[in-house]
Each structure stands twice: as C-alpha cells, then as structure tokens.
N, C-alpha and C positions, 0 to 999 in steps of 0.2 A: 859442791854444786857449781856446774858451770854459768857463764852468763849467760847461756841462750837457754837453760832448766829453770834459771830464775825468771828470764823472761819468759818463759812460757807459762810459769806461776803468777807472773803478775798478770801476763792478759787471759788466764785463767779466773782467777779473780775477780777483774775488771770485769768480764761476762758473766759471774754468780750475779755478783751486784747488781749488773743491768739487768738482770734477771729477776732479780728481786725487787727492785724499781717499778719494771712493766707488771711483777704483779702487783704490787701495792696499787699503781693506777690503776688496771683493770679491777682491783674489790671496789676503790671508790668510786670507780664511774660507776659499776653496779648500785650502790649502796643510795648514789642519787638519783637514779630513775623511777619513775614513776611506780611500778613494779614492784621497789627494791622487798617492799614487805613480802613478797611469793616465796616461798618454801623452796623455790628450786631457786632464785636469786638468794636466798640467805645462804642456799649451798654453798653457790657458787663462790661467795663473799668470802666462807668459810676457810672452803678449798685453797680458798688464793691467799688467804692472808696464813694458814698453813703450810701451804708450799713454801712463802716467803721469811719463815721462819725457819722451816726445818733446812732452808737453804740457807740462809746465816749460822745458824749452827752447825752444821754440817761442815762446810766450808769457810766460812770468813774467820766467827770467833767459837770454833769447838769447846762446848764447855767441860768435856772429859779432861782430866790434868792429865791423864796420860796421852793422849792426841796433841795438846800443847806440847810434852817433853818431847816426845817423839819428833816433833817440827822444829823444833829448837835445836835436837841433836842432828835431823839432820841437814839442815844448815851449814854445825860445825864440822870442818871436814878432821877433826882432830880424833884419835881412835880412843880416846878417855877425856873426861872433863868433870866439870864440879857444876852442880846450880840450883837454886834453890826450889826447896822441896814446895811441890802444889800444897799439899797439907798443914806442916807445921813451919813451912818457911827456914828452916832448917838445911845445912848442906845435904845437897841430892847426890852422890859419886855414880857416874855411868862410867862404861867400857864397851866399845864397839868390838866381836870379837874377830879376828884376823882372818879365821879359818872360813865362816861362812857370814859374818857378817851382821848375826844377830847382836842386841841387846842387852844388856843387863846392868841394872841399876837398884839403888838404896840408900834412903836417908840414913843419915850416921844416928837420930834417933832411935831409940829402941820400939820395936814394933809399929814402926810408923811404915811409910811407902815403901815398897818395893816390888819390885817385876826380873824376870827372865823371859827373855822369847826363845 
C-alpha cells in the first residue's frame, strides 16, 4: 500500500468518525427537545444512533474476523505471512496468489478457520 492509499484511508476514516460524531449530536439534540417523546422524534433518534453504529462497524472496527484479516493482509505487501487466528488464537498461514491475486488462508488447527476467494 502506497503512502498516498494510506492516506486516503486515514482521511477516510477521519470522515466515517466525523460522521458518526454529527450523528450522535444530532440523536441528542433530538432526544432533549421538548418534543423528544413524538414517535417521529423517537425515529428519528433511532435512525441516527443506527446509522452511527452500523458506520463504526462497517468502517472503523468490523466485527467480522475475516474483514479484520483481510485489512491486515492487505496492509502487508508480503505474498504469504502467518497471524493469529480470529477464532482460536492459533497460527493463521495466508498466501496471496501470484496469478490473480486472490486469498487463501487456514489455521494450522484442525477444523478451525479457513477461507479461499
């Protein structure tokens, strides 16, 4: 990953976040208005603390292990590496493949994690 891909990830980021800031104020400012009790303000309260959720998961901290490994590997620009397993903490072996570039990876556990794209 170059340094202008990283920095576009960080000020990617940086706008999820602020993203998820303005809505958290905009549920609170709802939530203290006079109003806030109205079925369409409790929506709205909903919607936004929603949104600012499914945008931290999504984006900041993915709680899929494979969306972590996948961000981990690609980071490393190395076409194999080792790391430990989301599941049992155990070594994880990937390999980036040459030809087109897919995936593939598996804990040395038996029947624990494993994927091919």
């Amino acid at each position: 990953m170059s340094a202008t891909d990283l920095s576009h990830a960080e000020a990617f980021k940086a706008g999820v976040r602020a993203m998820v800031d303005m809505a958290l104020i905009a549920a609170i400012t709802l939530e203290v208005r006079a109003d806030a009790g109205d079925v369409r303000q409790r929506a709205a309260v909903a919607a936004l603390q929603g949104l600012a959720e499914g945008a931290k998961a999504a984006f900041l901290d993915p709680p899929n292990p494979l969306i972590r490994i996948f961000k981990m590997i690609a980071e490393d620009p190395a076409s194999s590496g080792v790391l430990p397993c989301p599941t049992c903490a155990g070594r994880l072996v990937w390999v980036r493949d040459s030809f087109n570039g897919h995936l593939h990876g598996q804990c040395e556990t038996a029947g624990c994690f494993r994927w091919m794209q």
